[in-house]
Structure formats: C-alpha cells, structure tokens
N, C-alpha and C positions, 0 to 999 in steps of 0.2 A: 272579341268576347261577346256573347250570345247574351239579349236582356234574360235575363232570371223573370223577374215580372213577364214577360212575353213570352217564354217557356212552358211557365206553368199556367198561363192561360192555356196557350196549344196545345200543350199537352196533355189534359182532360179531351179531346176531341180526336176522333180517326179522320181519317183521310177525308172526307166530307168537310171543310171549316164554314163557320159561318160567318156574315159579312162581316161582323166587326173585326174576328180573329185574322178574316183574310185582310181585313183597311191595316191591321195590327203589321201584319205580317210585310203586306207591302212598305208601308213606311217605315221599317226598320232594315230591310233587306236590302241587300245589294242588286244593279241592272244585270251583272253575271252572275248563274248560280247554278249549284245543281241538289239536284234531290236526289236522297238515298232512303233506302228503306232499310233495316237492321231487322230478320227474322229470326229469333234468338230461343235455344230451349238449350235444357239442362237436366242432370242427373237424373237420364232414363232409366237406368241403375237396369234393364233387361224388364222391364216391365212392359213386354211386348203386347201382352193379350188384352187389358182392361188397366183399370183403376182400381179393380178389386184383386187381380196379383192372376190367381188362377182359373175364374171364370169367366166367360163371354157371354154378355147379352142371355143373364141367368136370370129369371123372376124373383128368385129365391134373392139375391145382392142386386137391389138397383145400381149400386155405382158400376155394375162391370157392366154396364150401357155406356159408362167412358172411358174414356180414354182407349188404348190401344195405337200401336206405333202404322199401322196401315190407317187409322183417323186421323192421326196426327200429321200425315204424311199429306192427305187432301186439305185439310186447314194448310197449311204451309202453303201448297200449292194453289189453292184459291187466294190466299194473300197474295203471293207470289203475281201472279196474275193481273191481278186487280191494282196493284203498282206500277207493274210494268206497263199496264195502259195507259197509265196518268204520267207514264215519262220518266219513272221511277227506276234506277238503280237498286236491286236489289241485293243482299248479302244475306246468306245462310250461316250461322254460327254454333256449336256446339260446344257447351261449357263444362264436359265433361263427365266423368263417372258415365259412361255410354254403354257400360253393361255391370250385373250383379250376378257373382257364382248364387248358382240354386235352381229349381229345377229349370225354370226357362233357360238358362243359361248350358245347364246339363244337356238341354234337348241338342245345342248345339255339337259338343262331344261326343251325342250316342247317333246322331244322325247325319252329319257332317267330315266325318274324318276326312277324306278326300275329296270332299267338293267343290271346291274350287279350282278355279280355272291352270293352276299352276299344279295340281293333284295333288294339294294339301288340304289343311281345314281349313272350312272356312267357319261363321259364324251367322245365327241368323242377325241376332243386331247390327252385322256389319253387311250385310243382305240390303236391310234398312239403311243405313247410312248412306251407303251408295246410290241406292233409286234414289234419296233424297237429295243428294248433292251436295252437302257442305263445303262451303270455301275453306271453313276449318273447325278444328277439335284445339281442344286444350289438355293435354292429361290431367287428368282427378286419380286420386286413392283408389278408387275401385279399378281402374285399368290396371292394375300391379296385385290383386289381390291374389293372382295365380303365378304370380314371379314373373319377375324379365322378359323370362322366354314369350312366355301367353300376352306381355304388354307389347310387345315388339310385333308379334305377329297378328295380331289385332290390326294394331296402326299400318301394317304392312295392308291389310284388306279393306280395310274401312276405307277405302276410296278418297280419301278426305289428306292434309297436311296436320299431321301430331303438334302444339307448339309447349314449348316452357321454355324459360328463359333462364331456370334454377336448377335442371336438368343436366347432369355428365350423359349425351349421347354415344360418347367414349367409350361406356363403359363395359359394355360389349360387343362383340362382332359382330350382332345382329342390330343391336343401336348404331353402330358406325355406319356400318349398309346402307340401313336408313335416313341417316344423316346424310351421307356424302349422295346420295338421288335424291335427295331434299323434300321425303317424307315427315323429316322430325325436322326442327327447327327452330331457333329462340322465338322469331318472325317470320311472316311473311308476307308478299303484298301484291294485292289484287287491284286490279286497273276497272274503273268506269266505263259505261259508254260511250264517255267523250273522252279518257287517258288518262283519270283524275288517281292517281295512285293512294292507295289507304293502307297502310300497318295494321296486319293482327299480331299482338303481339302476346304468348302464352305466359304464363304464373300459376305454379303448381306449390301447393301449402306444403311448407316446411314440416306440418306435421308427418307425411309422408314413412318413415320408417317408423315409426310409433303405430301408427294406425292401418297401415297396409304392410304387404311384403316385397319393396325390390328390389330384395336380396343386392347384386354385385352395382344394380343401380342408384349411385350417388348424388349425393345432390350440391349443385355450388354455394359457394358463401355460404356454409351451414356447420354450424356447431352445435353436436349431439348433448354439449353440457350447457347449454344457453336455453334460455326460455323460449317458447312460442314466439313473443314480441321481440323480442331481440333477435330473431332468426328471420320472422317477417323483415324487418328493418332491412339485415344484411339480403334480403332479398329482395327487398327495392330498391338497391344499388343497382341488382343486375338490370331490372326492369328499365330503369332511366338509362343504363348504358344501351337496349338495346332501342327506346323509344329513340336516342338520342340517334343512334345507327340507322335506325329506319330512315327518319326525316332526313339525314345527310345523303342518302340515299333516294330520295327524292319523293318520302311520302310525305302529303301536304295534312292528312289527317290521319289521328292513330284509336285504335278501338287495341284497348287493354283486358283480353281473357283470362280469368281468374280464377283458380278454382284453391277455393281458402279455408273453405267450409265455414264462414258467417263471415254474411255481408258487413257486421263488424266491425271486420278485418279490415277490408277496405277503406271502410268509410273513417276510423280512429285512425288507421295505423300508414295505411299503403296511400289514399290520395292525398292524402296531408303533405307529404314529401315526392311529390312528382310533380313532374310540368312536362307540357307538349302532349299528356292524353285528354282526347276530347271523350271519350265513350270508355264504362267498362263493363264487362257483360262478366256478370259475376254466376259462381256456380258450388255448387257444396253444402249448401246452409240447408235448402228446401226449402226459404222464406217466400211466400207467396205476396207478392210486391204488386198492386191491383189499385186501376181506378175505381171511385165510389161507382161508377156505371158499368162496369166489367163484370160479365157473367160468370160464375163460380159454380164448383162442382158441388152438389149438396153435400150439407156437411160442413163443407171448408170454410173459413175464417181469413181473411185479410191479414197478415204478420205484418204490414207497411202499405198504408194507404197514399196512393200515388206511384205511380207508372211510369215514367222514372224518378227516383230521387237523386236531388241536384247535392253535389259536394265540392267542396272547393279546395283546391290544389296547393300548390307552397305558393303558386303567386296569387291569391285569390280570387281566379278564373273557376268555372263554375265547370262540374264536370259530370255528364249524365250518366248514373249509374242503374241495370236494370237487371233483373233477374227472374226467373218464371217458372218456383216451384218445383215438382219433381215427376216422375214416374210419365211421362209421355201423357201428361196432362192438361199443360197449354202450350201455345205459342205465345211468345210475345214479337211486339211488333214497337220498331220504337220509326219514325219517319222525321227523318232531318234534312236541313237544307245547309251545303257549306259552300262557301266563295269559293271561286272557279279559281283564283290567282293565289290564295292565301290557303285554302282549307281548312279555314276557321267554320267552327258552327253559327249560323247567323238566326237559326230558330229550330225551333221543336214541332213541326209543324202538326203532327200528331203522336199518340201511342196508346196502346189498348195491349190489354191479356184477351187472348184467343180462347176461348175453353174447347175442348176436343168433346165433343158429345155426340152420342149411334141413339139415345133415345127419343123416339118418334112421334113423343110431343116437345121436343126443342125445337124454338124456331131457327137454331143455328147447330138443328143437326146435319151432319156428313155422311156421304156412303163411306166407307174405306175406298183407301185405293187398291184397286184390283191386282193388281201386281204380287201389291205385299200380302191380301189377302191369301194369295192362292201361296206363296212363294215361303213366306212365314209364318201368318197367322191359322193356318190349317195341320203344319204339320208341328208348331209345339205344341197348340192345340189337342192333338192327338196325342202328344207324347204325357201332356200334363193329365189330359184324361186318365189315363193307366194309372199314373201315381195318385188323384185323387179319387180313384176307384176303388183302390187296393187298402182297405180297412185294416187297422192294427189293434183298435180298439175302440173305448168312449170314454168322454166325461163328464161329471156330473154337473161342471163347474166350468164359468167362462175363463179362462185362463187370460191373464193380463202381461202380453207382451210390448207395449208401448215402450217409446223413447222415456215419456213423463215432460215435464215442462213445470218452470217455475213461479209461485205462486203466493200467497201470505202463507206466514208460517203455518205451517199444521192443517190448510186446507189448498195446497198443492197438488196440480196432477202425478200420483204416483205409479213409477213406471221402472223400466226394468235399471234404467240408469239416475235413479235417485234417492230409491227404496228399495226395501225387499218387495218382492210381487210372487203371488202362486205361482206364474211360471219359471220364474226365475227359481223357485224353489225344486220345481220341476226337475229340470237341466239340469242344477248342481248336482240332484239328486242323481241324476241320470249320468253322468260326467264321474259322482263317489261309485256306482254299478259298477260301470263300464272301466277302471283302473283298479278296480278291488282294494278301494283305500280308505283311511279313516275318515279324511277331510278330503273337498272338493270347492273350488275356488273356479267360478265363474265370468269374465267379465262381461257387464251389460252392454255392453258394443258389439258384441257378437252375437246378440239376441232380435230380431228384424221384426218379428209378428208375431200375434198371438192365436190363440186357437178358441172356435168358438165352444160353448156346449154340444154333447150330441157326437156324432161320428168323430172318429181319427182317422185320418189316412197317412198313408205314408207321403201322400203330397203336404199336409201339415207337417212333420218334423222337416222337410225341406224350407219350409217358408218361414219357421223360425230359427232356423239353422242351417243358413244356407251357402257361408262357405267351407273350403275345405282343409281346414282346421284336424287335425288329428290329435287324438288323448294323449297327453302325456303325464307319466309316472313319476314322483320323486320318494324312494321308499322311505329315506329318512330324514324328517324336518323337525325340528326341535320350535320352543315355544317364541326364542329370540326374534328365530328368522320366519316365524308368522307373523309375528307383530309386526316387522317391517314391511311384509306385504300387504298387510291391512290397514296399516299406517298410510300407505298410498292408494290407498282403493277410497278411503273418505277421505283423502288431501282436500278435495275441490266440493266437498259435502256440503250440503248448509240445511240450514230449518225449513229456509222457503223456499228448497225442491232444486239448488243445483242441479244443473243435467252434467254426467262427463260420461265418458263409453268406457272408461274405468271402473268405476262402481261396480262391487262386485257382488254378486248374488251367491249365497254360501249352503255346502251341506256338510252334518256331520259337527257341527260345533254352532254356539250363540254365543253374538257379539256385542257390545255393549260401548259405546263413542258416544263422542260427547262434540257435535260440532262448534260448540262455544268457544270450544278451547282451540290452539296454536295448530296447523296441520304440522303432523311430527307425534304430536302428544296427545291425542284424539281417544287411542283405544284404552278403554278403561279395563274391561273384562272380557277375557273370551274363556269359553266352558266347553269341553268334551262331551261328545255323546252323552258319554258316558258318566257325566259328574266331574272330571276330573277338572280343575279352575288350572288354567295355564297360564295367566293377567289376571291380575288383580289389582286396583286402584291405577293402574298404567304403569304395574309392575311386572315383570315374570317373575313367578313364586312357586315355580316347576320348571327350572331349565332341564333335568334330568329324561324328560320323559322324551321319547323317539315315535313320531307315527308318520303316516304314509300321506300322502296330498296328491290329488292330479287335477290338472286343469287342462287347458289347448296349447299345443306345439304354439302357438299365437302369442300367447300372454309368456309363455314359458323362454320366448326368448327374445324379450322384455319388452310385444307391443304395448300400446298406451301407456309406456313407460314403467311397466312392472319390472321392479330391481330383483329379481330371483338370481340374477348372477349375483349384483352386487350384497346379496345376504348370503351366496354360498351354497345355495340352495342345488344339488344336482339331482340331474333325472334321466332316468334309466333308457336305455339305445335297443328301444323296443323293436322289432322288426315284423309284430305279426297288431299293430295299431291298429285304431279303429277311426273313422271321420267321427266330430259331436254328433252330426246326426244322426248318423248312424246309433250310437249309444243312445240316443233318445229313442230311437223304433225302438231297439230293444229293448231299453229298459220297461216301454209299454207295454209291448207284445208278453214279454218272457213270464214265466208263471212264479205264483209267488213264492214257490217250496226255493226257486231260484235267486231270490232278493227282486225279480220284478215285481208288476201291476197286475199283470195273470189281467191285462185287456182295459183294465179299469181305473182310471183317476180320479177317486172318491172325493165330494166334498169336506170329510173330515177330516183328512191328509191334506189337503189343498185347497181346502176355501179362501176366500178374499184375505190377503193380507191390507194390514194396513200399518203407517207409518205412525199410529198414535197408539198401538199396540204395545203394551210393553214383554206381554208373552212370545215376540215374535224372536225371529233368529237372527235380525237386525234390529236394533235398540237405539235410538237417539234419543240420550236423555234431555234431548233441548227439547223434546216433544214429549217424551213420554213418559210417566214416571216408574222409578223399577219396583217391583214391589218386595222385591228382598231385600236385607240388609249392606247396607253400602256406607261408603265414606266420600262418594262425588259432592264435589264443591258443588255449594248455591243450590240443593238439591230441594230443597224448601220454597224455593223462589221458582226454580223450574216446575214445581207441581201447581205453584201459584199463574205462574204463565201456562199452565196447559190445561189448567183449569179455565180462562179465561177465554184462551183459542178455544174449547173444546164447546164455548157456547156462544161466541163468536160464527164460529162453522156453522151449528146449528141452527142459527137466526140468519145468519148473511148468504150463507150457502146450504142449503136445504138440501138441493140436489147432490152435493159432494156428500155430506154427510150419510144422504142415504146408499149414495153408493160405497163410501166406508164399510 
C-alpha cells in the first residue's frame, strides 16, 4: 500500500520531481521497480474539430483555438515520448462515449460508407482512435446511441479492445464475433517492457437502457426495477469477479475503466466494495479533476481540485482515481511507480492535466498532427462548413441550451435539465409543429447546445439536436396518464437546481409542481392552451377530455425512465416520421400562415426564461409565487421564502440576477 501523505506530495508535480520528493520517493520505494505512465482521456462524444463544437481556429470563438482530436493526438504523443525517454512504460486509455450522433458524426455516414479497408464504413472518430493507439476503450452510452449494430461496428474499427464487464456480448451475432476474436471483452491485459502484466478491466453504467439505445444488448446482474444504486452494487460483483480473474490470471496490477457518468459513483458506491484495483480511470461525468498548477481552457472551472483523487477500498487501501473532462480537451497523465514482484503502487511519482491548445500565444501550444489533420480534420471540416453555411433563419435572442448545474435556492444555473429555458421552449414548440398535437413533451437530455443570437443555420439544429431520435405521436392521452408522465419528469426536481436529463421542457400546456413536496405528488396544476385545467390542487378534475402528445421515439419507449407504457399511453406506427432536428429546421424555416417562424425567433415568444417566474410554462412554487387563485400548502411561507431569495440573489449574486 502506497503512503497517501507521499502521493499527494508527488502528485502535485510532472515528471520533473524535486529533491526533497525524489529523497521522499527514494526512502519509501522499493530496490526493484518499474514506472508506468497512464495517458487517459474521455468522453470525445465526436468533438473532432475544436472545443467550440463546429468551428476551427475562428476569431469570431476563441475557444475553437482548442481542442481538436489531431491536437489532442500531438499532446498524447509528446507525453508519450517524453516518458518513454525517462524509462517509462506507457499505456493509452479511453474511457469512453468516443463518439456523439450530429453533424460531425453525420460526416462520417455521408462520406464514409465504404471506406474502410474491409469495404464497409468506417468512422472518422475511429480514423482517430487508431492513429492513436489505445491499449483500450470502455463502452459508454454514447457508443449504443445508434443501436447494437452501429456499437458493434464501431468497436469492430476503432483499432482498440472494447471492455465491460456488465455487458451480454452474447447478445448478438455481431457481439459474439467480437467477443470470440477478443475485440470485446470483460478484461484485458497488457504486458510492460520488462513482462509486468496489468488488467484493464471495463464498467459500463447500468444506466445504459434508460439513457441510450441497445436495443437486443443486455446487460448482467441488472434489474430494470432496482434503482441506479442497487444496480451499480450488482454490478461490482461482476467487477471483483473479473479483477479477481485477472490477478489469478497473472496480472500483478489492475486499472478499473469506468464509465458511470459521475465520478460519484465510484468514489460512494463502486470503490467502497472492491479490492485488488489500484487505478480507476473514470469517464461519463465531464468532471474536470485538475491540479491548482494545470492549465485550463478559458472559461473552465476546476469540478475537483487534485489530479488524482485518493479513495479507499473495502480494505482501506488507498485507490487513485482520475478523470479528464470532455470533448478532446485534455489529456491527463497520471505517472506511477509499482513493485516489480508484487505490483503494488509504491508512489505517485507525478500527474498533471494536459490542456490541448492551437492558440499561438500558448506557451504549450501544439501543431496538430498531420495525419489526422489531413485525414479527418479537413474533410468534416468541409462537411460541417455546408451545414453551417446554410441559413434557416434568425434570432433575436441568445437561446439557452445548457445542462444547468445546481446552486442555492432560486439563484441556480438554469438550464435545459432543471428548468424551463427559451430553448427548451423552442424544441417543444417544434416537436407540438412537427406531430400536429395539442401537447408536446420534451426531455432535457436530449437537448446538447444552445444557439447564439443572430444567424441560424442548419448546423445549429444539429448541435442542439443531435441524435437521431424520431417524433412520435400518441393521438389520445387523457389528463391521468399526463400526470404520470409529469410526475416523473420533476421526480429528481429541487429548488436548488437538481440537474436529471429527464426534466422535461413542455409546449401546448402550464405546469405548476411544487418540489417541496413527495416525488409522486409534485404536480399541482396543469392547464391547456387553451384554459382548459386538467390538475388541479394534485387532482384530475377533467378526466374526460382526450388530446394528442408527441414527443421522441427516445422518451416514448421509456428512456430516462419515462413510464408511457406503464400509463398506457400508445402511439401511432407512423411510417412517413420525422428526426427532432429535423422538426426544429422546420419549424424555423416554415412560414407562419403554416404554424412556423416564417425565419424568425422573436424575443417576445422567446425571451429569457427564468425559474423565479411564475408566468412561465414551468412553475415551482418552492420559487415562485402563483399569482392566481390556489389552495397549495404553505403558500404564504413560499412567497415569504422567495421574497427573501429574491433579495438574497440580488445582493450576493448580481451577476445571476442580471442575467435573470
């Protein structure tokens, strides 16, 4: 077991130590040893071209000065390098989500069908993967977002070893394939320069059929009626069966990939009950894990200061855990030292976050690498050009598509998954268009970016709508079985800005919940367009009435856990659908005699929403007061609290306020 106190000295310092860390280092360490280096990224999600999504080295966006997967690809490589000099065992890792449907993604589709070597498609992310070399992947959510088939033939090209340990690779003929040539795999294990044998060993988040789609692929030890945390648990059973496999097997050290979506996970649920993993290379969350000396990309924020954080195990052995943000943004680099006869960790000798930066007053800017330059970054490039050249219309108004992020009551970042947001109002609106229905039910997980003021293109509806989700129609829904699906869209709501990718952003009706109260019994009132009250006091007081609802093929067959079966709720076996995005170009573009925008997103349709609004089409009366007649409990005490936050915000948060 590795000193903690001698860890988290080294590990504030890159490969460079200083005398006392290296006198540290010597008197703890053993006369046999070897050094490893750990190059670790995570959830590129297809963010090949920048840090700004679809521009390159644009004056107009400084940040698309970074990132890019041909930058990312030269930091790796000069890491790489620069270890292997000093005697360093190096290992390349990928934790996952290593591509995002939308357009980059699309480029590969329109311009790839057959190019690959086998005269199938290939991918440009998997283009990438391969120059780069990974020892291994992990599956994430996003790899399954196009079903089975698209997760299989991925992992078939990506050059790399697929792992999870929670995975049925059974479960298709194209998974077995893979399995039995030992593309997919619970483990696998990679030999040192001197034979020292290491375990990767994969963990893919039970959340899995809730939040992506795939479809015939099942998952072990998983119970679709058990909660999150109780599925995790049954899923570090498999974990320890396969760490325990590995080692009998003759790995002396095991590195645990993870992709769980919040580091968490790990750190509450999964190391608490394992033993035998020395490293976990976590991936899914987009926490940005950074020492106070690590350069960052402007803008960005530290989620967890320290590079890696230490957790301890069921025996309480100390376990480095490390993760490195999103979108082909940094590398991280974690540098360990383990016993030659044991492969135990005996220090931390270094680790730093790598920032990926093309701008040309960094002093740790990078060329790309030429490879991928010409090979990828030119021709989505090109492909992205056309869609964002191809104008649908304008707006008047920044559109606010953020995740959102949680905060003190009533001065919370609000975003598409914790409030109503204009764009959010957007979509629904576009989603009620595009199914020709009364109401329209969005979920916030499906919503990625927002769009600025000024031009639309149709590279915008991509980017905030960027998988391929199709509309679907259910003609008749009565007021019971909305309440149940509203009932779970604020399950996980709160005052101080829960985030869930449920949360539903709504058109065609206002809602009126009360997070104070029991998830179950939240929805106080919901109202028709048109006047009609369908809930009232957390009652239906119109079961009679019959209207139409569409939302995404996604929600409708019950990701992030929407019960539309279990209310009963059916929907129609359309054959001539439409993708969301697609109904969001439209509903911009089309003219207004036709129910569109006729080009235009006015401010008075769509200005700033805000959660302390009570005119809005989402109502938290733990925020806001209603200014109608009502019978909500403690409704006197709620206007007294939001009277208080309301000047609270204004004194302590200025800045929030004014962006209200």
């Amino acid at each position: 077991m590795f000193s903690p106190q001698t860890s988290k000295l080294a590990a504030r310092r890159p490969l460079g130590m200083s005398a006392l860390s290296l006198a540290l280092f010597i008197a703890f360490a053993p006369a046999q040893a070897e050094k490893l280096t750990l190059l670790h990224v995570g959830d590129q999600e297809s963010w090949l071209l920048s840090a700004q999504g679809n521009l390159r080295d644009n004056a107009s966006q400084a940040i698309s000065f970074y990132g890019g997967v041909d930058r990312l690809a030269s930091v790796m490589a000069n890491a790489q390098a620069q270890a292997e000099a000093a005697g360093r065992t190096v290992l390349k890792l990928n934790a996952g989500d290593a591509f995002l449907p939308g357009p980059r993604w699309n480029a590969s589709k329109a311009l790839l069908g057959t190019a690959h070597a086998d005269g199938g498609q290939d991918f440009f992310d998997a283009i990438a993967m391969r120059h780069i070399g990974f020892h291994a992947a992990v599956f994430g959510n996003h790899e399954f977002d196009e079903g089975a088939a698209t997760a299989a033939r991925f992992a078939a090209v990506s050059g790399t070893t697929y792992l999870s340990s929670n995975l049925n690779f059974q479960s298709t003929p194209a998974f077995a394939s893979l399995a039995n040539a030992g593309r997919v795999a619970p483990y696998t294990m990679v030999s040192t320069s001197k034979g020292h044998q290491i375990a990767l060993v994969g963990a893919t988040t039970p959340l899995l059929p809730r939040i992506s789609s795939p479809g015939p692929v099942s998952l072990l030890n998983h119970d679709p009626l058990q909660s999150e945390q109780q599925n995790l648990i049954r899923m570090t059973e498999l974990v320890q069966q396969n760490v325990d496999a590995a080692r009998a097997a003759g790995a002396k050290t095991v590195v645990l990939m993870s992709h769980l979506q919040n580091w968490n996970n790990e750190r509450q649920i999964v190391i608490p009950r394992l033993q035998g993993v020395d490293v976990v290379v976590s991936g899914g969350g987009h926490e940005l894990m950074a020492d106070a000396d690590d350069r960052l990309l402007p803008g960005d924020a530290r989620a967890l200061t320290g590079h890696p954080q230490l957790v301890k195990d069921r025996t309480g052995r100390d376990v480095a855990v490390v993760t490195s943000s999103f979108g082909n943004r940094y590398v991280g680099e974690l540098n360990i030292e383990v016993d030659d006869s044991t492969g135990a960790i005996r220090a931390i000798e270094g680790s730093r976050l790598l920032r990926v930066s093309g701008n040309a007053a960094d002093a740790d800017r990078v060329q790309g690498d030429s490879f991928l330059k010409t090979s990828v970054i030119d021709p989505v490039k090109g492909y992205v050009d056309v869609l964002n050249s191809t104008r649908i219309g304008s707006s008047q108004v920044s559109l606010n598509g953020v995740r959102g992020s949680k905060g003190l009551p009533g001065s919370f970042e609000a975003g598409v998954r914790n409030s109503e947001t204009n764009l959010g109002n957007l979509v629904a609106d576009a989603m009620r268009f595009a199914g020709k229905a009364d109401v329209a039910i969005q979920n916030g997980g499906g919503i990625r970016a927002g769009i600025a003021a000024g031009d639309v293109t149709v590279g915008d509806t991509f980017n905030v709508l960027p998988f391929t989700n199709l509309v679907r129609r259910a003609p008749s829904v009565d007021a019971g079985q909305l309440k149940q699906i509203l009932e779970h869209s604020v399950a996980t709501a709160s005052a101080a800005g829960d985030v869930n990718g449920r949360f539903a952003q709504v058109s065609g009706l206002r809602v009126i919940y009360d997070t104070q109260r029991n998830a179950g019994s939240r929805v106080l009132k919901v109202t028709l367009d048109d006047g009609t009250v369908l809930i009232d006091n957390g009652v239906v007081v119109n079961g009679l009435r019959r209207f139409s609802l569409s939302t995404i093929d996604f929600t409708a067959a019950g990701g992030d856990g929407y019960p539309f079966a279990a209310a009963g709720v059916l929907f129609e076996n359309a054959v001539d659908t439409i993708t969301y995005q697609e109904a969001l170009e439209r509903f911009i573009s089309s003219p207004l005699a036709q129910g569109g925008l006729g080009g235009l997103i006015t401010a008075e349709r769509y200005g700033t929403a805000n959660p302390l609004d009570a005119a809005g089409r989402l109502v938290d009366v733990a925020l806001a007061p209603i200014p109608e007649p009502g019978t909500y409990g403690m409704m006197a005490l709620g206007l007294g609290l939001l009277g208080w936050l309301q000047r609270r915000r204004r004194t302590a948060h200025p800045a929030a306020a004014a962006a209200a």
